[in-house]
DRENTI-649543 format. One record per residue (C-alpha): residue in three letters; x negated, z negated, y negated. Coordinates in steps of 0.05 Angstrom, whole numbers, padded with zeros to 5 digits, always signed. Last residue first. Layout:
alaXZY
...
***
This chain:
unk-00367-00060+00031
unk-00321-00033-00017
unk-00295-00085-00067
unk-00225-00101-00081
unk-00202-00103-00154
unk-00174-00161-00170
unk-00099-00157-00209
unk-00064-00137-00153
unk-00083-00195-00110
unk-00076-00236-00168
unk-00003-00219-00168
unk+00025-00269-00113
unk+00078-00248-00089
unk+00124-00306-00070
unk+00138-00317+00004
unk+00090-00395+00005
unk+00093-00453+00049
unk+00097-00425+00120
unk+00053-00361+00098
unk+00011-00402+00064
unk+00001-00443+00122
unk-00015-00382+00165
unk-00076-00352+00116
unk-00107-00423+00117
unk-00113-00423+00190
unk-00132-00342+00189
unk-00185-00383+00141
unk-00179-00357+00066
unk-00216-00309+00012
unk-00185-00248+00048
unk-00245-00203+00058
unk-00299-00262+00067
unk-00255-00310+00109
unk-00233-00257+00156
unk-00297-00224+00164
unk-00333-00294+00175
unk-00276-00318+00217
unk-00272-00246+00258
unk-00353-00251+00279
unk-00346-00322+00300
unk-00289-00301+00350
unk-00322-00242+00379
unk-00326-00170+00394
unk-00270-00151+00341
unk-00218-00099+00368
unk-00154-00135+00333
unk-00124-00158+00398
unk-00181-00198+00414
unk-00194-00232+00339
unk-00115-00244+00352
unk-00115-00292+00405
unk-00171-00334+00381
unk-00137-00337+00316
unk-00067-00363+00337
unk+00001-00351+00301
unk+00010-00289+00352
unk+00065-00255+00304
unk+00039-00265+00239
unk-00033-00264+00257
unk-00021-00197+00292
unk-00003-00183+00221
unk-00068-00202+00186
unk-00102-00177+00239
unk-00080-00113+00212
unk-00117-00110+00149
unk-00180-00137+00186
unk-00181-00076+00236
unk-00162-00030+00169
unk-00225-00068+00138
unk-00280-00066+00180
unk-00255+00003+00204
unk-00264+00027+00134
unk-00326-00015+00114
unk-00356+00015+00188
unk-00344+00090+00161
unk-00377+00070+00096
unk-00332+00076+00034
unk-00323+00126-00016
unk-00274+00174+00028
unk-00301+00245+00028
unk-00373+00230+00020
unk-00378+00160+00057
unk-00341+00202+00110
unk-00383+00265+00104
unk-00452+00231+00108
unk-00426+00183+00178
unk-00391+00232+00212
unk-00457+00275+00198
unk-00503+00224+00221
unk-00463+00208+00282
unk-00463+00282+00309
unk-00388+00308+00321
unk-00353+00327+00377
unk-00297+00278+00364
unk-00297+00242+00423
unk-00373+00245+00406
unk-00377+00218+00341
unk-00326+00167+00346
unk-00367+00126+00406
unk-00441+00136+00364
unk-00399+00110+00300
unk-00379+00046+00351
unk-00293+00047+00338
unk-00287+00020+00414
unk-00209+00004+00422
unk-00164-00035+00391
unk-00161-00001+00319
unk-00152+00063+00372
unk-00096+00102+00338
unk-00114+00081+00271
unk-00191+00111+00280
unk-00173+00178+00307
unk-00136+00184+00243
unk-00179+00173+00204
unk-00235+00214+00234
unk-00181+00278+00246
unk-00167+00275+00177
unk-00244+00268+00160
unk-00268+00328+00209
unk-00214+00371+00166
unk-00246+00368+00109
unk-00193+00403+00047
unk-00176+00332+00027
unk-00119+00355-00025
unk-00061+00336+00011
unk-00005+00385-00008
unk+00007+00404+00070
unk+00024+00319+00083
unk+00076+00319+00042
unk+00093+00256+00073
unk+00163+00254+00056
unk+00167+00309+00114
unk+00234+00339+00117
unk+00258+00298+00055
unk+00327+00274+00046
unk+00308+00213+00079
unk+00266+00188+00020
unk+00324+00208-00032
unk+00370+00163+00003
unk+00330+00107+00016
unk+00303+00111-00062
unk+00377+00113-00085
unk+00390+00054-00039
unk+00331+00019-00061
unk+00360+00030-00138
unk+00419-00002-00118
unk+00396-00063-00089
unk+00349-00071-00143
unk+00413-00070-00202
unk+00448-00118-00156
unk+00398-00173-00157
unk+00390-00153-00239
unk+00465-00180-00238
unk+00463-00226-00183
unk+00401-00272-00226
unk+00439-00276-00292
unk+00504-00288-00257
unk+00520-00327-00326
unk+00473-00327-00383
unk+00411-00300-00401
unk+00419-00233-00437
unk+00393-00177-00383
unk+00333-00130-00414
unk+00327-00062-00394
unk+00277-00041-00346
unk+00316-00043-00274
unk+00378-00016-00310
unk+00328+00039-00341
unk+00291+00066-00274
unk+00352+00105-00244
unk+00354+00148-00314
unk+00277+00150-00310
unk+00278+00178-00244
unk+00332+00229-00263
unk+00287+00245-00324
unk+00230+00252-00277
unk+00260+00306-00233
unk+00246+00282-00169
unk+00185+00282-00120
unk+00173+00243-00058
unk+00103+00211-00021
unk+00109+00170+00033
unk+00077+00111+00063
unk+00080+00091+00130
unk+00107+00024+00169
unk+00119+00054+00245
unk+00195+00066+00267
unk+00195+00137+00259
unk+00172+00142+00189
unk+00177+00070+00159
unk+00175+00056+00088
unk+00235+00074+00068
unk+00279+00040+00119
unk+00264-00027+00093
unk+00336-00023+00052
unk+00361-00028+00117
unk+00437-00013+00105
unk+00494-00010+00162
unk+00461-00086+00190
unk+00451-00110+00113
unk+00383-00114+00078
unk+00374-00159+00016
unk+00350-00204+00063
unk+00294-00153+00083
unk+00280-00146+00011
unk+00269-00214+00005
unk+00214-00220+00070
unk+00172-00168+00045
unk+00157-00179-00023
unk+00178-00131-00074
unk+00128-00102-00130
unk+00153-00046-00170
unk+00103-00007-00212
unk+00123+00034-00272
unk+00075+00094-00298
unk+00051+00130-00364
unk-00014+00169-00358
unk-00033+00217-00419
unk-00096+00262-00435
unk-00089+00284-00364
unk-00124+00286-00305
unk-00120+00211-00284
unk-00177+00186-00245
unk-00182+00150-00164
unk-00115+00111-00168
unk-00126+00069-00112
unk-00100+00055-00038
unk-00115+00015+00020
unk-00045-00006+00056
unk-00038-00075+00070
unk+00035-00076+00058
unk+00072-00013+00052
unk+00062+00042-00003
unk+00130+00085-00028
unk+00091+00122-00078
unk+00148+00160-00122
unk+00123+00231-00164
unk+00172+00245-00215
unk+00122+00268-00278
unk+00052+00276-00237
unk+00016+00258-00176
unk-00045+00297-00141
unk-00051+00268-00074
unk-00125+00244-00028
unk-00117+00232+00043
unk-00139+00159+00078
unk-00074+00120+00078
unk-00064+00135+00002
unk-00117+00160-00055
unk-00090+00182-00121
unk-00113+00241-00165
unk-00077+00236-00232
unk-00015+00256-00277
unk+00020+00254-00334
unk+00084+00213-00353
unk+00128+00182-00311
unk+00101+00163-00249
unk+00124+00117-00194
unk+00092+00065-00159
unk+00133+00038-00113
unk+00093-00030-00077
unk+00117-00071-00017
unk+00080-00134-00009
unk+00016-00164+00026
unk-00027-00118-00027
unk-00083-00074-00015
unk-00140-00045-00056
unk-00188+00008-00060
unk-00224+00015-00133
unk-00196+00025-00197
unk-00245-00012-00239
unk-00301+00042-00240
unk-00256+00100-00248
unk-00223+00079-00310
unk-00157+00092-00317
unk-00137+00100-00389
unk-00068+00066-00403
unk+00005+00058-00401
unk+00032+00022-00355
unk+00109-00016-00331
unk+00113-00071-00289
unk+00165-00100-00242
unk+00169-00160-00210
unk+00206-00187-00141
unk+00192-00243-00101
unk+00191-00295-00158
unk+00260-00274-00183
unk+00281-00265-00244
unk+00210-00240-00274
unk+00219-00218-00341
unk+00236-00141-00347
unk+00188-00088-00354
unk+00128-00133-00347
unk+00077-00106-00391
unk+00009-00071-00385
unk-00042-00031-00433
unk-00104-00032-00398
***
């Protein structure tokens, strides 16, 4: 992989990156991050996998993708893939935000956290791309300068987000089953609930062996390494909020406290008690996560 930072990092809760390379299919595999990521593509194009639907991006195409959202670049299909990711952690861009101007705003679709998917012409992208590329001189107001420059390209992304009827482009997804839509999404609405493959099956009036073929099929991960890990994925925010374990292993569907430690600990590499102090101590992304591929169960 051929990857640089665009601009050197001015502030440790933002960083941009720009790509050029091959994508290799074995090393892209489903990952998350605990900030805000906008990929956007420049350059040729690829299959891309987001909040369980598969999306062809090309030239213009913006990924607005929220915390802890799986997603991967599954293979390019061109010769050529060029792209620039933006990494901003939570907690700074909502500072950035005003009262009139939520720069958040983006990423939610009717007050829940969603991705979206827009389209622009690519030179205008690249033309809103450049101040946030180019090189600022070191001297005074440094910092405020390229602060500025990111405040105004979120409002440009804001802007062009909630021009769209459905951001989501949900019509152009390219997962042609059905059965698996309705899966996933039967699965986000109840993360609390009973998410048994017998239990699934039949409020889906499906058989459990064929939810089970088609999923692995369609998705590339096990139906129970999916719920393991969206039910994980959001613990990680009831965490947030509850700031105790044994509260949130019940809130988070799991059938008991040992079983949620040993997921937790083996999916995020830390304790929910570990998890919390970094929290407290640490609002920097951390870019390992993006640079380790995550696993499939």
């Amino acid at each position: 992989m051929h990857k640089e930072s665009a601009n050197t990092m001015i502030n440790e809760s933002f960083e941009i990156f720009h790509v050029k390379d091959i994508v290799e299919e074995e090393t892209t595999l489903y990952h998350y991050h605990s900030f805000y990521e906008i990929h956007c593509t420049l350059n040729g194009s690829a299959l891309f996998f987001i909040d369980g639907r598969e999306f062809q991006i090309s030239a213009g195409t913006i990924l607005l993708i929220p915390p802890n959202t799986l997603h991967r670049i599954i293979h390019q299909t061109s010769d050529f893939f060029e792209r620039t990711y933006l990494f901003i952690n939570q907690s700074y861009l909502a500072k950035l935000s005003t009262s009139q101007t939520d720069l958040t705003s983006c990423f939610r679709n009717f007050g829940r956290i969603n991705s979206r998917i827009l389209k622009i012409d690519p030179a205008i992208l690249q033309q809103h791309l450049a101040p946030l590329r180019d090189q600022i001189e070191t001297g005074y107001g440094k910092d405020l300068i390229y602060q500025s420059r990111l405040i105004n390209f979120m409002i440009f992304i804001n802007q062009l987000a909630f021009q769209e009827d459905d951001p989501l482009f949900l019509a152009d997804s390219l997962n042609k089953n059905e059965d698996i839509l309705a899966v996933i999404t039967y699965i986000d609405d109840h993360l609390t609930d009973d998410l048994s493959l017998t239990t699934v099956a039949a409020s889906l009036y499906m058989s459990p062996y064929t939810l089970s073929r088609i999923f692995k099929q369609q998705t590339g991960v096990s139906f129970h390494s999916y719920v393991l890990k969206k039910r994980l994925l959001m613990s990680k925010e009831v965490l947030r909020k509850t700031r105790n374990a044994s509260q949130t292993y019940l809130l988070c569907g799991f059938n008991s406290y040992t079983h949620f430690l040993r997921c937790f600990k083996n999916e995020f590499h830390l304790t929910p008690k570990e998890f919390l102090k970094e929290e407290s101590q640490n609002q920097y992304i951390r870019f390992d996560h993006y640079e380790r591929n995550e696993k499939p169960h």
